[in-house]
N, C-alpha and C positions, 0 to 999 in steps of 0.2 A: 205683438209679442205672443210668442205659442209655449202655452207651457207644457203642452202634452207632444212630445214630437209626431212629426208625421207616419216616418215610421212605426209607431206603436199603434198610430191610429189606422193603419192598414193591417197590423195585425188583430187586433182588435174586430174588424168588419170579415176578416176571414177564417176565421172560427173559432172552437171552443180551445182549443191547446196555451197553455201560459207558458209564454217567454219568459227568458227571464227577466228583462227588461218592465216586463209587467209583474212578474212576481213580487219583485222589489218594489214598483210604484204603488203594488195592493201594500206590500207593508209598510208604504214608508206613509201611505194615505192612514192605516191602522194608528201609527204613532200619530199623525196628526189630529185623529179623532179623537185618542185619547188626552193629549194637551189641551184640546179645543174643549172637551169635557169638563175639566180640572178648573180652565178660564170660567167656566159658565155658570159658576155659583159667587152670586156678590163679595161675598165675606170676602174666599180665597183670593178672589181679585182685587178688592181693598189691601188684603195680607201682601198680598205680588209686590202691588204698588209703593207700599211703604216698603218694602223691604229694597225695593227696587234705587231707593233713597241711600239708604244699608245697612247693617246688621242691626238688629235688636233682636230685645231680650221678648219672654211668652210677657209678662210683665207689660213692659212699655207700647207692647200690640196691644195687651187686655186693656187697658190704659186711654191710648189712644182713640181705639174704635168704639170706648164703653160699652165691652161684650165680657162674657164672664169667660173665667179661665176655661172649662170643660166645653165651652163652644170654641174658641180660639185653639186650642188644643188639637181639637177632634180639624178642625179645619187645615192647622198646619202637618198635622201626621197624612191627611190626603196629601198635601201638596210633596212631599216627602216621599211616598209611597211613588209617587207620580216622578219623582225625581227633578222638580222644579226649585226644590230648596234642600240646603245640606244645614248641618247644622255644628255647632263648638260649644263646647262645656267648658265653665269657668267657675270651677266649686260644685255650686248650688244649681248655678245660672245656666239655661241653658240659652246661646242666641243663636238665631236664623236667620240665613243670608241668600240670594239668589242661587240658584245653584251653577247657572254659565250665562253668558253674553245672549246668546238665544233666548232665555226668556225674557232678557233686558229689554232686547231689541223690540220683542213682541206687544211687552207692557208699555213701553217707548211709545209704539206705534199706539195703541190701545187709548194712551191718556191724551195722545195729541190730538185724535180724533173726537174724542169724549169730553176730556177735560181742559185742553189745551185754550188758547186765546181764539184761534182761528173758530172754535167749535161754538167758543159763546159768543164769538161777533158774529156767526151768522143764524142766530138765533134770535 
């Protein structure tokens, strides 16, 4: 499987000029950097996870993870920022939910690898 097509890869060996074929693959690599950033701190990635289950409240995260409100807080306003979770008010309550299928998928893959049965049986 090529992820990089060929094409780009002869552009690329023949000089400095960006296609735009390549411009687009530097920005869409830029977005991925920055997801892959966002993934890279435990917390938010525990946050991913459970949420990845569904919405809850700052509350039931602060709760679950036994973390104080102003670190669960500061951790889902990243994730938010990042635009990996949206969020719904209800009063007081504020909950937080994935923000699309893409990050499902990612977390998905993430916990099968890590978490999953196949990960502790071959350990």
């Amino acid at each position: 499987m090529s992820i990089v097509s060929r094409r780009l890869e002869d552009e690329l060996r023949e000089g400095p000029e960006i296609s735009p074929e390549l411009d687009r693959l530097m920005r869409n690599a830029r977005k991925a950097s920055d997801f892959l950033k966002a993934l890279s701190h435990e917390n938010r990635l525990l946050l991913l996870c459970l949420l990845a289950e569904g919405e809850r409240s700052v509350t039931e995260l602060e709760n679950i993870l036994s973390l104080r409100q102003p670190t669960v807080s500061q951790q889902l306003a990243r994730l938010r920022l990042d635009d990996l979770v949206t969020t719904r008010r209800d009063g007081k309550t504020i909950y937080y939910s994935l923000a699309n299928d893409d990050v499902r998928r990612v977390i998905s893959v993430i916990y099968d690898m890590y978490c999953g049965t196949s990960a502790s049986d071959a350990k």
